[in-house]
N, CA, C and O of each residue as an XYZ file, in Angstrom:
864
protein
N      -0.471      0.940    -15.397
C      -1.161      0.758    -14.128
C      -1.385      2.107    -13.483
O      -0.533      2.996    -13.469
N      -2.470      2.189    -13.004
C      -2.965      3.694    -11.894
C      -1.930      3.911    -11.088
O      -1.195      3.092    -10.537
N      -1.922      5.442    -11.046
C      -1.006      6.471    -10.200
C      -0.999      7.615     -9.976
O      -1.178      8.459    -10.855
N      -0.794      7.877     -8.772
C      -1.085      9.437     -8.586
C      -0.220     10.153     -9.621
O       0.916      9.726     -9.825
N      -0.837     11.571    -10.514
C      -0.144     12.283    -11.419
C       0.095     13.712    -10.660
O      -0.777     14.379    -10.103
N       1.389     14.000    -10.762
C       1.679     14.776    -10.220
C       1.381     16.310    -11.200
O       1.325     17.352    -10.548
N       1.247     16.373    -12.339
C       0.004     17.494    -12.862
C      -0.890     17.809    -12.737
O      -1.385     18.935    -12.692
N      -1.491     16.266    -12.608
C      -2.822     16.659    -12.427
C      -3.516     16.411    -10.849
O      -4.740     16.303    -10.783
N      -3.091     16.367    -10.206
C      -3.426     16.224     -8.958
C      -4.123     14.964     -8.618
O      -4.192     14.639     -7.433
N      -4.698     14.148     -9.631
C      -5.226     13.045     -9.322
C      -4.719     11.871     -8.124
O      -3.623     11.426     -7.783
N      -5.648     11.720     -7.845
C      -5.539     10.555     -6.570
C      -5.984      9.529     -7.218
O      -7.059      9.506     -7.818
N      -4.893      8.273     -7.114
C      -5.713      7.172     -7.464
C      -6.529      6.412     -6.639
O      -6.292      6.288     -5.438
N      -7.544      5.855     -7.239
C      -8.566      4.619     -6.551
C      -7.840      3.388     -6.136
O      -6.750      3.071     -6.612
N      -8.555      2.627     -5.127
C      -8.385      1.433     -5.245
C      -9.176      0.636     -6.422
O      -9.186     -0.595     -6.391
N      -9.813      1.318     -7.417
C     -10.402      0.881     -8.565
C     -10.173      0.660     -9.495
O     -10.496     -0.214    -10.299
N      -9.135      2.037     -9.475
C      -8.028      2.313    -10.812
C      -7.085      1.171    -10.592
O      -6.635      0.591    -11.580
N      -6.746      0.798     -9.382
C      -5.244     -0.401     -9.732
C      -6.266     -1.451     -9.921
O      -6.223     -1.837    -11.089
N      -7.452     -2.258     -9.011
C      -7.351     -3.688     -9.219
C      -8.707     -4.018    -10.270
O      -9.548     -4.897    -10.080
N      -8.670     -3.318    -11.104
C      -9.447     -3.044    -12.890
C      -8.659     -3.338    -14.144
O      -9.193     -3.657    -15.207
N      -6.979     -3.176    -13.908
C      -6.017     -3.059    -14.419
C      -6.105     -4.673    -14.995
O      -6.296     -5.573    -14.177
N      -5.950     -4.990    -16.486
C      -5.757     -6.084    -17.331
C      -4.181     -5.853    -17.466
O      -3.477     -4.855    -17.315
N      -3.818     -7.653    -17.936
C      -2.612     -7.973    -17.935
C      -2.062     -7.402    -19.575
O      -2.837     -6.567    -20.043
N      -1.235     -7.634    -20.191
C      -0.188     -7.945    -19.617
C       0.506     -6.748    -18.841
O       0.830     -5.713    -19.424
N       0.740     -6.989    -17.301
C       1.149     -5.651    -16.746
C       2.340     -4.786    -16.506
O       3.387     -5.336    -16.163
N       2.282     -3.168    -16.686
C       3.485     -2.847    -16.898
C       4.007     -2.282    -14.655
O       3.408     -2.120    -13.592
N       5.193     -2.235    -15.108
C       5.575     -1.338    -13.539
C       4.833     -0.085    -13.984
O       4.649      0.314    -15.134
N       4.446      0.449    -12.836
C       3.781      2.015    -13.122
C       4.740      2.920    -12.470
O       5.268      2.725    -11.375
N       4.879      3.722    -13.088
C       5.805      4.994    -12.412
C       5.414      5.540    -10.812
O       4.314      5.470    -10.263
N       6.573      6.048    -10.319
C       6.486      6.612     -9.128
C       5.395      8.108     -9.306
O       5.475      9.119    -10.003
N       4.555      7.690     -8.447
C       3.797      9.137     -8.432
C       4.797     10.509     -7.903
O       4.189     11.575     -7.813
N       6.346     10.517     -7.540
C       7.091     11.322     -7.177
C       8.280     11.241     -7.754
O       8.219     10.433     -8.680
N       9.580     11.815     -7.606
C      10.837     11.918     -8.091
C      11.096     11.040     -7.182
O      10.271     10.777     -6.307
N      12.403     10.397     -7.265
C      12.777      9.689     -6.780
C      13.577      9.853     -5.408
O      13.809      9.063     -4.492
N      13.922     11.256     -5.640
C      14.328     11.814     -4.179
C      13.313     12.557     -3.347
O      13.620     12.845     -2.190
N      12.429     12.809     -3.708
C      11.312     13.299     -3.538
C      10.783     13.216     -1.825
O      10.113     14.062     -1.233
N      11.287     12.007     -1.321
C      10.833     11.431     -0.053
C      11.803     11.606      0.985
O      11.626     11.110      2.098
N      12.770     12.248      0.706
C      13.880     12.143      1.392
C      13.620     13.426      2.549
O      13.042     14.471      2.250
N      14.094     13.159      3.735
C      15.079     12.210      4.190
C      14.119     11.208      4.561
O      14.596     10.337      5.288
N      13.294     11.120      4.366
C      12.449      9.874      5.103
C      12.663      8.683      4.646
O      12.790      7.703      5.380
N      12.733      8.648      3.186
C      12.945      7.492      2.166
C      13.914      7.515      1.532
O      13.531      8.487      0.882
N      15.124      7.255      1.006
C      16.093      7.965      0.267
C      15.948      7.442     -1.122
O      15.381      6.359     -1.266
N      16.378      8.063     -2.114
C      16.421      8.054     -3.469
C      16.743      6.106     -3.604
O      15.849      5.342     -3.966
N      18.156      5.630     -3.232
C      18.927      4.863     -2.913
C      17.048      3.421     -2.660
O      16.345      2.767     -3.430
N      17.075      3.545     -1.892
C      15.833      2.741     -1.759
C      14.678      2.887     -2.211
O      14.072      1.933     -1.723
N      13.801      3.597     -2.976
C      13.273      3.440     -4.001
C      13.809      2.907     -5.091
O      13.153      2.039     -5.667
N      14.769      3.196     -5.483
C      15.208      2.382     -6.859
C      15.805      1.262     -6.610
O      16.308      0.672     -7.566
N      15.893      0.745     -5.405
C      15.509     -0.626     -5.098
C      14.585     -1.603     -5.015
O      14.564     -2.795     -5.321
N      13.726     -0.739     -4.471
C      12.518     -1.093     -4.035
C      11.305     -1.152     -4.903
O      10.337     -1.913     -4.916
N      11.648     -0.124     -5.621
C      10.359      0.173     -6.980
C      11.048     -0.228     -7.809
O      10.583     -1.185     -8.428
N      12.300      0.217     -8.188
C      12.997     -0.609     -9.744
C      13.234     -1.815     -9.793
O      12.837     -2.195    -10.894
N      13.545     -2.427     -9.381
C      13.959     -3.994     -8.302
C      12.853     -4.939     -8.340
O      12.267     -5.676     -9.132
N      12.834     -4.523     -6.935
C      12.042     -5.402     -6.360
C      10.388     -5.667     -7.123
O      10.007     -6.711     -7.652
N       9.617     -4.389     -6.973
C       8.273     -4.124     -7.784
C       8.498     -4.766     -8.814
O       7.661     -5.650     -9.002
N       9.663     -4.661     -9.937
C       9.524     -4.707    -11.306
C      10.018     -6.045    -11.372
O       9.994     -6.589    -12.476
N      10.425     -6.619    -10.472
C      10.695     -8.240    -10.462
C       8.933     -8.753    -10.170
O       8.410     -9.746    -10.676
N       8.464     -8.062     -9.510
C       7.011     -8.955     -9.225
C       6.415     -8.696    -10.649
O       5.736     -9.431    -11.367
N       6.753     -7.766    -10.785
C       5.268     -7.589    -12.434
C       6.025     -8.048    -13.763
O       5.527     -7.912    -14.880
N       7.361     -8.641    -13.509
C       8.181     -9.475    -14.503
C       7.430    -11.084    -14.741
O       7.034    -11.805    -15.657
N       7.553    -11.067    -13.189
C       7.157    -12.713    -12.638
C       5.589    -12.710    -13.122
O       5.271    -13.613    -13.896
N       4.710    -11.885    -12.776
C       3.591    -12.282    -12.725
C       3.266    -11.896    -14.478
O       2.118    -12.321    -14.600
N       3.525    -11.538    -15.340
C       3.233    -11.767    -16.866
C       3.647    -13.068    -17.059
O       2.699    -13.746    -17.456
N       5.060    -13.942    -16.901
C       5.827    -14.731    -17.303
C       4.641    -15.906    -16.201
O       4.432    -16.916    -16.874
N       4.093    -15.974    -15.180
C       3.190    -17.086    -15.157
C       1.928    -16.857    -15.850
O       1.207    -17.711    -16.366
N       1.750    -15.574    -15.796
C      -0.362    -15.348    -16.569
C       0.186    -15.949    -18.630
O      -0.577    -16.360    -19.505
N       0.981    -15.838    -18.670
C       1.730    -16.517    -20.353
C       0.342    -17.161    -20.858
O      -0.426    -16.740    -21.723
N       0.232    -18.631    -19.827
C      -0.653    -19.409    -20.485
C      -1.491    -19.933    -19.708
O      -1.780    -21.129    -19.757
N      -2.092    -18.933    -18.722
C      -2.964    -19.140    -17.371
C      -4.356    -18.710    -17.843
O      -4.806    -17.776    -18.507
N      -4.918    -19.942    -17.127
C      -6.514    -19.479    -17.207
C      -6.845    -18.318    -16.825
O      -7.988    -18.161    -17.256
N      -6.503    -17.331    -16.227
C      -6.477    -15.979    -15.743
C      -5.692    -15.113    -16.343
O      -5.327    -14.059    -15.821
N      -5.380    -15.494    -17.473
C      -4.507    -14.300    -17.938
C      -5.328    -13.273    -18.564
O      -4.859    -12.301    -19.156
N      -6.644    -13.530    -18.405
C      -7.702    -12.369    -19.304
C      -8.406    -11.429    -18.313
O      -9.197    -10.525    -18.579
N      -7.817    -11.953    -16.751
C      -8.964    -11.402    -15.497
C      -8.007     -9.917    -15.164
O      -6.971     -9.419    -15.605
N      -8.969     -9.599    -14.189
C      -8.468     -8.128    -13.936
C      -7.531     -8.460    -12.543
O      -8.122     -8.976    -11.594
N      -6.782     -8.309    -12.480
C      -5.587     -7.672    -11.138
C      -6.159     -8.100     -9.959
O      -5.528     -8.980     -9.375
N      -7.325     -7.666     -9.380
C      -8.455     -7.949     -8.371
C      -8.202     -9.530     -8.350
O      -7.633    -10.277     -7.554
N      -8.925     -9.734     -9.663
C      -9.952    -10.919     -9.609
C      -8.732    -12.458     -9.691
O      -9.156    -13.608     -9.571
N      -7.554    -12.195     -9.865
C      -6.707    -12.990    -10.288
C      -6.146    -13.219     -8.470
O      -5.967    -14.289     -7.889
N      -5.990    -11.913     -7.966
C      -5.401    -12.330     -6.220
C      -6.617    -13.196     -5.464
O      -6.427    -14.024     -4.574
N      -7.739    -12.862     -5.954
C      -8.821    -13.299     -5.202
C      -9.002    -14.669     -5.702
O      -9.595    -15.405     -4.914
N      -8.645    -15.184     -6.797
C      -8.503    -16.844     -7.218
C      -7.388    -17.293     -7.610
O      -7.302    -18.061     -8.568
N      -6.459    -16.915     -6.983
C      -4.843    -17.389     -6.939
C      -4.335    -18.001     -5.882
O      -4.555    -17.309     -4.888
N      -3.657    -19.146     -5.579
C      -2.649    -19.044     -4.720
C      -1.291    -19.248     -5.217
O      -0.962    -19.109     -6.395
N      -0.435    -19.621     -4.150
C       0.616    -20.288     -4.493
C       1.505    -19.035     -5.773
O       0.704    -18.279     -6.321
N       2.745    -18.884     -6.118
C       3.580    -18.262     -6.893
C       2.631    -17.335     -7.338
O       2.674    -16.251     -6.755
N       1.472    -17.512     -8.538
C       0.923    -16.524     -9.099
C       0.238    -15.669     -7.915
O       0.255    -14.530     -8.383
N      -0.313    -15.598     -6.728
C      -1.052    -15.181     -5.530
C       0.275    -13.904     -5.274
O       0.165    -12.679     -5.229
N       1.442    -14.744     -5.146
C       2.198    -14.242     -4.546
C       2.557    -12.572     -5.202
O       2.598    -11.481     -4.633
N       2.758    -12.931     -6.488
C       3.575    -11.903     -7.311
C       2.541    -11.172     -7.854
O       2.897    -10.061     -8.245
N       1.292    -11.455     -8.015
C      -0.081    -10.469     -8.281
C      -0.240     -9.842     -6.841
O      -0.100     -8.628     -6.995
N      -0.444    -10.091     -5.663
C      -0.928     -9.105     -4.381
C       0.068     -8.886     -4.286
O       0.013     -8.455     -3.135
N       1.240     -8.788     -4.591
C       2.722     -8.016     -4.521
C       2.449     -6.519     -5.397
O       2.558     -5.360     -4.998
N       2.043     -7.068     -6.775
C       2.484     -5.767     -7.988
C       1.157     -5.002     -7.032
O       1.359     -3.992     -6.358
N       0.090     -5.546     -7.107
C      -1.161     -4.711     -6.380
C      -0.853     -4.054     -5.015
O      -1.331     -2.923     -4.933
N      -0.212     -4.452     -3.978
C       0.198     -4.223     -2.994
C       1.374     -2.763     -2.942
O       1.425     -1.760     -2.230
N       2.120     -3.225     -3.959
C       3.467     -2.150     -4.104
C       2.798     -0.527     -4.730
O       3.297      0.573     -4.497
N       1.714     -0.769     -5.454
C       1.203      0.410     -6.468
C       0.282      1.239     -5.482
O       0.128      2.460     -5.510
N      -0.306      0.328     -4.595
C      -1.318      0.860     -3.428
C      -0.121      1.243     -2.492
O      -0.418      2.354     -2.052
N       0.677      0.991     -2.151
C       1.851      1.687     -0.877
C       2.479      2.891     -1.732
O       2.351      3.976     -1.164
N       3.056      2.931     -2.830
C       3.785      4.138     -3.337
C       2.390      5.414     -3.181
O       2.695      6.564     -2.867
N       1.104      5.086     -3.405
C       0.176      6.032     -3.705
C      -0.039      6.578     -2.251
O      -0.477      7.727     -2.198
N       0.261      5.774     -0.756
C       0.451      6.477      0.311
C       1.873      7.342      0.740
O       2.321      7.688      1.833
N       2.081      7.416      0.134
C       3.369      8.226      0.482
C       3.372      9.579     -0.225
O       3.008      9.413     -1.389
N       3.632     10.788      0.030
C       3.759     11.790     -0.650
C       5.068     12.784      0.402
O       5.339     12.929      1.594
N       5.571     13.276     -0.933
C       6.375     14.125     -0.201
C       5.751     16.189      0.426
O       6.347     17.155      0.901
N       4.532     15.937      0.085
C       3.767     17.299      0.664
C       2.646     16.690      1.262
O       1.498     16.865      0.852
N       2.977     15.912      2.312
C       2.095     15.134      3.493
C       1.456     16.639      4.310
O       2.148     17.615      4.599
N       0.113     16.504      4.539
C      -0.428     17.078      5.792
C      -0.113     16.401      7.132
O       0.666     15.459      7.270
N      -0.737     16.933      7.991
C       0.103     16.325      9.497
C      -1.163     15.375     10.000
O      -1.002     14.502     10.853
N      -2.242     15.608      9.467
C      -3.168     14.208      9.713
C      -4.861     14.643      8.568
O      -5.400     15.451      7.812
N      -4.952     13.491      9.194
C      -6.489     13.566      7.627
C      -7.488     14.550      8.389
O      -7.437     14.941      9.556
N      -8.579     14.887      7.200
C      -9.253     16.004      7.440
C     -10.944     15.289      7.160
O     -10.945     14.160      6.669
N     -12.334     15.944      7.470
C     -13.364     15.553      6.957
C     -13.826     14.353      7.137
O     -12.946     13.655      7.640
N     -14.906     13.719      6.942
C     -15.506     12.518      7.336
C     -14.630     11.229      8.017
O     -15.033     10.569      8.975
N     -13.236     11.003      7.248
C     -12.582     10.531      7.522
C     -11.875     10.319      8.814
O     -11.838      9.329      9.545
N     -11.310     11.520      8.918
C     -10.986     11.836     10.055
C     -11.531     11.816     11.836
O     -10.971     11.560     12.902
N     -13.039     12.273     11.381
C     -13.652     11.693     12.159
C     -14.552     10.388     12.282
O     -15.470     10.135     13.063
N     -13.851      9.466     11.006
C     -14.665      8.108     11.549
C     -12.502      7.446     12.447
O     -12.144      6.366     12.916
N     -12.013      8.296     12.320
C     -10.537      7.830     13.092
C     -11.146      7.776     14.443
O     -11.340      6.809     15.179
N     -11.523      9.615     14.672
C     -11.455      9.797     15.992
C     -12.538      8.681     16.846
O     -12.291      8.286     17.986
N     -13.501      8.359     16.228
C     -14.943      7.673     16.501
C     -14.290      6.312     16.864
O     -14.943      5.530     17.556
N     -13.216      6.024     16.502
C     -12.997      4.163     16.432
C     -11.996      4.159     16.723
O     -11.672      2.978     16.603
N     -10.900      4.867     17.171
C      -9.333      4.676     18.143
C      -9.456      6.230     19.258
O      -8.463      6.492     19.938
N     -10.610      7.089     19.349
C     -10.317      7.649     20.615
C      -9.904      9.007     19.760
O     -10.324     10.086     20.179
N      -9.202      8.972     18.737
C      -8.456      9.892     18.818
C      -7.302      9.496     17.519
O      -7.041      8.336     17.200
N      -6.543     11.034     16.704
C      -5.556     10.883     15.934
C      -4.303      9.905     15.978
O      -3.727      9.114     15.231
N      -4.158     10.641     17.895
C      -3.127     10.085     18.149
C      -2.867      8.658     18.819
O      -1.910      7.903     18.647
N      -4.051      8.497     19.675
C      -4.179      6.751     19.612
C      -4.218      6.061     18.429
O      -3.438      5.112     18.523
N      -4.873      6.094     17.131
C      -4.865      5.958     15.783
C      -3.635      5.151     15.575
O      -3.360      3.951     15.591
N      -2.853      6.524     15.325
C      -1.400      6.754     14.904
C      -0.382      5.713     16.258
O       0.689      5.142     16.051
N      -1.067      5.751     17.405
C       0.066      4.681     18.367
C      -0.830      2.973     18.135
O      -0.237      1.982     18.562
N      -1.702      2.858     17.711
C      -2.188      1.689     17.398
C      -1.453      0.995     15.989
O      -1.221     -0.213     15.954
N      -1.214      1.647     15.167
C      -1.259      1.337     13.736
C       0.760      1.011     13.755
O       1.401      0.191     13.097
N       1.119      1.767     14.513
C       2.684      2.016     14.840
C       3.240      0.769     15.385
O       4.160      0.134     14.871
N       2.574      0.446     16.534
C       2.693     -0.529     17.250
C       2.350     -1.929     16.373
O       3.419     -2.456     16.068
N       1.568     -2.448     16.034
C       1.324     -3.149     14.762
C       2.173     -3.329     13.748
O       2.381     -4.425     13.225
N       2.932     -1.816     13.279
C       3.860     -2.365     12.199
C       5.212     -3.156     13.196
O       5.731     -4.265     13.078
N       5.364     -2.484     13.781
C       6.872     -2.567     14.711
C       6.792     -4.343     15.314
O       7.809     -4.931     15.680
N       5.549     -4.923     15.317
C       5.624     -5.909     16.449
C       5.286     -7.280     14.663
O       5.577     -8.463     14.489
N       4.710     -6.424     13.931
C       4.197     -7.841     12.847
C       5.669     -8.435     12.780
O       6.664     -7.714     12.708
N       5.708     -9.876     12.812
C       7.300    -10.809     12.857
C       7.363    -11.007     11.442
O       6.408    -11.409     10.777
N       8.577    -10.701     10.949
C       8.987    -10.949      9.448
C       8.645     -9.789      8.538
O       9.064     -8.636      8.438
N       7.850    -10.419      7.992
C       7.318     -9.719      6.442
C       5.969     -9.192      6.300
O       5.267    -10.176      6.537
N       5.399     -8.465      6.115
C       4.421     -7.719      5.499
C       3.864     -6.362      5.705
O       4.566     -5.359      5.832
N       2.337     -6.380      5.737
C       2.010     -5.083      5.772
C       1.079     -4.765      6.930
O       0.293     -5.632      7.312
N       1.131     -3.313      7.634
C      -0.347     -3.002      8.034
C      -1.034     -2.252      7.500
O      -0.684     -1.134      7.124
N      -2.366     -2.843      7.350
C      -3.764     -1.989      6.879
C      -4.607     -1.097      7.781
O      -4.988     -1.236      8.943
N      -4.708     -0.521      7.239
C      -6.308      0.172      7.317
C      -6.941      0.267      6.911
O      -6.961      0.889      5.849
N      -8.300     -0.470      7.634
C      -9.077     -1.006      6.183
C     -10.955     -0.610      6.752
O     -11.358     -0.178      7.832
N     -11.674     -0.967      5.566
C     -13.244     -0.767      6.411
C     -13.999     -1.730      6.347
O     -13.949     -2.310      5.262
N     -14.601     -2.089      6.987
C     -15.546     -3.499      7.038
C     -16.333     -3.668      5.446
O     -15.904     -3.266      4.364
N     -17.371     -4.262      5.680
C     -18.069     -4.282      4.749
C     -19.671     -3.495      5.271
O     -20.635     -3.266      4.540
N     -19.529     -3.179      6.871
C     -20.127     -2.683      7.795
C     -20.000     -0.987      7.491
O     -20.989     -0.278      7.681
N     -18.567     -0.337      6.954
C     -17.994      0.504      6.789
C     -17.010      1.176      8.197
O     -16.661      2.344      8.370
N     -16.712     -0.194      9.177
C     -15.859      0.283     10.141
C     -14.918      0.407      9.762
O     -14.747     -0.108      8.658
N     -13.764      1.113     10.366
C     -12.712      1.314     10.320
C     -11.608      0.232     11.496
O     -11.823      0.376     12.699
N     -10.871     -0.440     11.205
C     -10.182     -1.456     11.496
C      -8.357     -1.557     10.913
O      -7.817     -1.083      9.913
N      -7.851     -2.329     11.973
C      -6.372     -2.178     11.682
C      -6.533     -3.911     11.337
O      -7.374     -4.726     11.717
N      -5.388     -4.038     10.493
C      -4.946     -5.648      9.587
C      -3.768     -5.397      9.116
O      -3.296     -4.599      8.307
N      -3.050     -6.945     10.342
C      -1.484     -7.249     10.171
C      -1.539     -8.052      8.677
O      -2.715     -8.409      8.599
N      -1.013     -8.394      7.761
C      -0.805     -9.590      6.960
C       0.627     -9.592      6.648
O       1.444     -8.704      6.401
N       0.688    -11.258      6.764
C       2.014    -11.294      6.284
C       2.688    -11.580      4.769
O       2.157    -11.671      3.663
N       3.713    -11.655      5.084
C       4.125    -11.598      3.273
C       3.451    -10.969      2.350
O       3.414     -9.739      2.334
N       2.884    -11.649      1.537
C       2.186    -10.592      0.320
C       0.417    -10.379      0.167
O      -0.309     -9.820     -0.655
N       0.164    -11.270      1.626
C      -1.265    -10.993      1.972
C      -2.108     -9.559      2.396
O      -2.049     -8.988      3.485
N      -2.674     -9.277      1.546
C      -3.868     -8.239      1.945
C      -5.440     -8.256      1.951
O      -6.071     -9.273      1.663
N      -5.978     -7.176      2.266
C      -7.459     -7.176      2.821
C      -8.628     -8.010      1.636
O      -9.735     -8.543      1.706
N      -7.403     -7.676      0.382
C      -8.759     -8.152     -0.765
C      -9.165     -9.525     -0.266
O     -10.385     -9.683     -0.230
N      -8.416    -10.577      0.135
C      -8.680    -11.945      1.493
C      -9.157    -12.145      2.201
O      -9.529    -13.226      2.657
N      -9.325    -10.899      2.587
C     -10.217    -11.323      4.192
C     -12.199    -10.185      4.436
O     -12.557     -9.205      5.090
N     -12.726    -10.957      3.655
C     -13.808    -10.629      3.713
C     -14.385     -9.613      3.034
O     -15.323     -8.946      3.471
N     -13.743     -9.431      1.742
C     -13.928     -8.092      1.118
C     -13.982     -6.727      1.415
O     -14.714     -5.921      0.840
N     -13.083     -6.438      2.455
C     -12.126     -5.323      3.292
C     -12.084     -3.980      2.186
O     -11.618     -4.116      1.054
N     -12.554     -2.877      2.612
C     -11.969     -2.059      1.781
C     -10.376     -1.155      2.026
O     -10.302     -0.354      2.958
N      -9.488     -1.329      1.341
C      -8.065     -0.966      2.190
C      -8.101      0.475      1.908
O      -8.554      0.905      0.848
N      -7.579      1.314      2.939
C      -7.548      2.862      2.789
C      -6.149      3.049      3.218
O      -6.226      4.262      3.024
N      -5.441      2.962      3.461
C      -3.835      3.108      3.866
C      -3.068      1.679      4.144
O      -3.516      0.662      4.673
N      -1.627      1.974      3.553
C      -1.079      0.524      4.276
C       0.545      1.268      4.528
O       0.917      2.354      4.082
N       1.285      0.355      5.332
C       2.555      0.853      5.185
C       3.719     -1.184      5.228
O       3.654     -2.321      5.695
N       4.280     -0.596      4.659
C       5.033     -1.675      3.952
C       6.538     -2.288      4.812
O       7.695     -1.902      4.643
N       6.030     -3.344      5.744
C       7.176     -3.152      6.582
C       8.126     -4.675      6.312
O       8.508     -5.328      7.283
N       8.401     -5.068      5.014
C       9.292     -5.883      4.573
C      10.834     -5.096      4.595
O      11.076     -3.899      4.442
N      11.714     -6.171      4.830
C      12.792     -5.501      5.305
C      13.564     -4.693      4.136
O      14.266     -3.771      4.551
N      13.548     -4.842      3.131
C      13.839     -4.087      1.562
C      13.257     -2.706      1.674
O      13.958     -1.852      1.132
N      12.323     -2.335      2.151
C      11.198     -1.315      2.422
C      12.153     -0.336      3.201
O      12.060      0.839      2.844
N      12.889     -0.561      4.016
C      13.613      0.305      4.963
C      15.106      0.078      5.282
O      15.778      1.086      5.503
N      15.612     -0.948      5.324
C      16.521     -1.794      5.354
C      17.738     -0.706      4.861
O      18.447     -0.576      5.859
N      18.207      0.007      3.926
C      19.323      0.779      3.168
C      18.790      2.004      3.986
O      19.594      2.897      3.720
N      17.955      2.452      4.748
C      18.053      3.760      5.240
C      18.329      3.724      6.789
O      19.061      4.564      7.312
N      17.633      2.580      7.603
C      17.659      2.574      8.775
C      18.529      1.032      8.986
O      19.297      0.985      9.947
N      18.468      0.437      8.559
C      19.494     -1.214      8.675
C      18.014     -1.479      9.439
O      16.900     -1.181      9.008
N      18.408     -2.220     10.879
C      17.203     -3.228     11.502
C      16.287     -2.434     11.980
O      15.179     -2.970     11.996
N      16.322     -1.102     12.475
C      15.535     -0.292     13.097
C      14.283     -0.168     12.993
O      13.962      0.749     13.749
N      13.294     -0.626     12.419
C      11.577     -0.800     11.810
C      11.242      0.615     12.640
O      10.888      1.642     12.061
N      11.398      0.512     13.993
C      10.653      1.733     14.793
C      10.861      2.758     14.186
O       9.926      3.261     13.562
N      12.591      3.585     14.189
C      12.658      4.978     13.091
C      12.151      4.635     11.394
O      12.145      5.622     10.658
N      11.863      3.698     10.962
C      11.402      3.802      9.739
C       9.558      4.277      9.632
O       8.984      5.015      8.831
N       9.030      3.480     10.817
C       7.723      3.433     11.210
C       7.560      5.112     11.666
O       6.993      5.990     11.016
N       8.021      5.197     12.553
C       7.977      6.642     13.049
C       8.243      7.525     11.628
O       7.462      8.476     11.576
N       8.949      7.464     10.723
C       9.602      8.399      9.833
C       8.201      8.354      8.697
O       8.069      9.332      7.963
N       7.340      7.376      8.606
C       6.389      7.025      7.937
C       5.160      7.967      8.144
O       4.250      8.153      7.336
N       5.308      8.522      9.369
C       4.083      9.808      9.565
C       4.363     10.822      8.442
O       3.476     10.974      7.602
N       5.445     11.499      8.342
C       5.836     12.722      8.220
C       5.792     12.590      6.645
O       6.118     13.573      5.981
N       5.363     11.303      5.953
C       4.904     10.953      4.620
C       3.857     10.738      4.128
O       3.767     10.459      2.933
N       2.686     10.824      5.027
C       1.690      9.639      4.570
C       0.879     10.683      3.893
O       0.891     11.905      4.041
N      -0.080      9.648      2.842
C      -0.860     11.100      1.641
C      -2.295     10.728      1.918
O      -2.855      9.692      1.562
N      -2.837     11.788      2.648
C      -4.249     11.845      3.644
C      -5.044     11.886      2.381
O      -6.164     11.399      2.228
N      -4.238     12.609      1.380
C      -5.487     12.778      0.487
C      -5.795     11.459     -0.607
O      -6.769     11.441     -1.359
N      -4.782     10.399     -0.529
C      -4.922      8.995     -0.941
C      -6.053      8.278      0.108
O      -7.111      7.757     -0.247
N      -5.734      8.350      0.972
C      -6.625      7.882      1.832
C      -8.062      7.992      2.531
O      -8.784      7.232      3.176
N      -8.122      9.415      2.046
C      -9.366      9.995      2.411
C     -10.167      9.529      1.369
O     -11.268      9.052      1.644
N      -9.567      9.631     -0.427
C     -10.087      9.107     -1.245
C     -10.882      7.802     -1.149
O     -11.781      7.438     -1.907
N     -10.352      7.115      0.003
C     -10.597      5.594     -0.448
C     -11.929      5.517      0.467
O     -12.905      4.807      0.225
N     -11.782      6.349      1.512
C     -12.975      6.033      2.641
C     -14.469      5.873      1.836
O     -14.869      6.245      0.733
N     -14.895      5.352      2.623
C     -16.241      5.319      2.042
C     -17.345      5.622      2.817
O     -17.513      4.709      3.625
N     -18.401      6.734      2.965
C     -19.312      7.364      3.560
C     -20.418      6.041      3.865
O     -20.282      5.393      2.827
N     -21.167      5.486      4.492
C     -22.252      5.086      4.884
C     -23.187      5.825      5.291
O     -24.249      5.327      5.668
C-alpha cells in the first residue's frame, strides 16, 4: 500500500492509497517509530499502527476471501460497503491517509496556492488552525476531522464518526485529517484530546497536504 518514502521524498496521493487491489498488506510507517516523539511516542505507534491498523487489514482480507468485491480497488469497495466490511476497509484507508499527515520535519504552516485558499475560507492560518482544533476536541466518541474540498473545489472542515470519511459524503476530496479515536492518543496523554490536538500542529506534513489540494 502507498507511503511516503523517506529516500525518496515522495508524497503520497490520495490516488496511490484508494487504487490499491486486495489482497492488502499493512504499509510501513513513512517514519521510525520514534520519529514523532515527543508528540507521539514510539509506545503508541506500535500500538496503533502494529495493532490496531494491522488488525483492520487482517479483518478486511479475511471478509474480501469470498466477496463480490474482492477484485475492486480500496476506493471502490468503501464506497459500496457497509456494515463490518465498510468498517475495516475506511479504517485500513483512513489509517494510511493519517500516518502520511504526520511528519517528524513539519513546517509551521502550508505554503502556495494552498495556503491561500486557507486564508480565503477561515480568515486566516490561525482561525484555520482554531476551527479544525475545536472540531477535533468537541467530535463525541470516535473519529476523525477532515479537511476536505468540495467538488466546487472549496475548502471545508468534516467531523465523521467512527470509521466514516469524505469518500461518503459527496465525493469530497480529503487533504488532511487527524485521528481522534481514543487508541490514537490515549498511552501519551490518558483523556486529555486537547494536549494531543494541540501537540498535532507541531506534526502535521504541509507537504502531504498541499499535495492533495487541487487548483481550479
Amino acid at each position: 500500500m502507498a507511503q511516503s518514502n523517506q529516500s525518496t521524498g515522495h508524497t503520497t496521493s490520495i490516488c496511490d492509497i484508494s487504487t490499491i487491489r486486495g489482497p492488502f498488506e499493512l504499509p510501513e510507517l513513512p517514519y521510525p517509530l520514534e520519529a514523532l516523539e515527543p508528540y507521539v511516542s514510539r509506545e503508541t505507534l506500535e500500538l496503533h499502527h502494529g495493532k490496531h491498523h494491522a488488525a483492520y487489514v487482517e479483518k478486511l482480507n479475511e471478509l474480501l476471501a469470498d466477496h463480490e468485491l474482492k477484485e475492486e480497488s480500496l476506493e471502490e469497495i468503501i464506497r459500496c460497503s457497509d456494515g463490518a466490511l465498510f468498517n475495516n476497509a475506511a479504517q485500513v484507508w483512513n489509517h494510511t491517509f493519517f500516518w502520511n499527515c504526520l511528519t517528524p520535519n513539519a513546517r509551521q504552516k502550508p505554503q502556495g496556492p494552498f495556503a491561500s485558499a486557507i486564508d480565503r475560507t477561515f480568515g486566516s492560518f490561525e482561525k484555520f488552525k482554531e476551527e479544525f482544533s475545536e472540531r477535533a476536541i468537541a467530535l463525541f466518541g470516535s473519529g476523525y476531522v477532515w479537511l476536505c474540498q468540495s467538488p466546487e473545489g472549496e475548502l471545508e472542515l468534516t467531523s465523521c464518526s467512527n470509521a466514516h470519511n469524505p469518500l461518503t459524503k459527496n465525493l469530497e476530496n480529503p487533504i488532511l485529517t487527524l485521528d481522534v479515536w481514543e487508541h490514537a492518543y490515549y498511552v501519551d496523554y490518558r483523556n486529555e484530546r486537547k494536549k494531543f490536538v494541540e501537540a498535532f500542529w507541531n506534526i502535521v506534513n504541509w507537504d502531504f497536504a498541499e499535495a492533495n489540494f487541487r487548483t481550479h
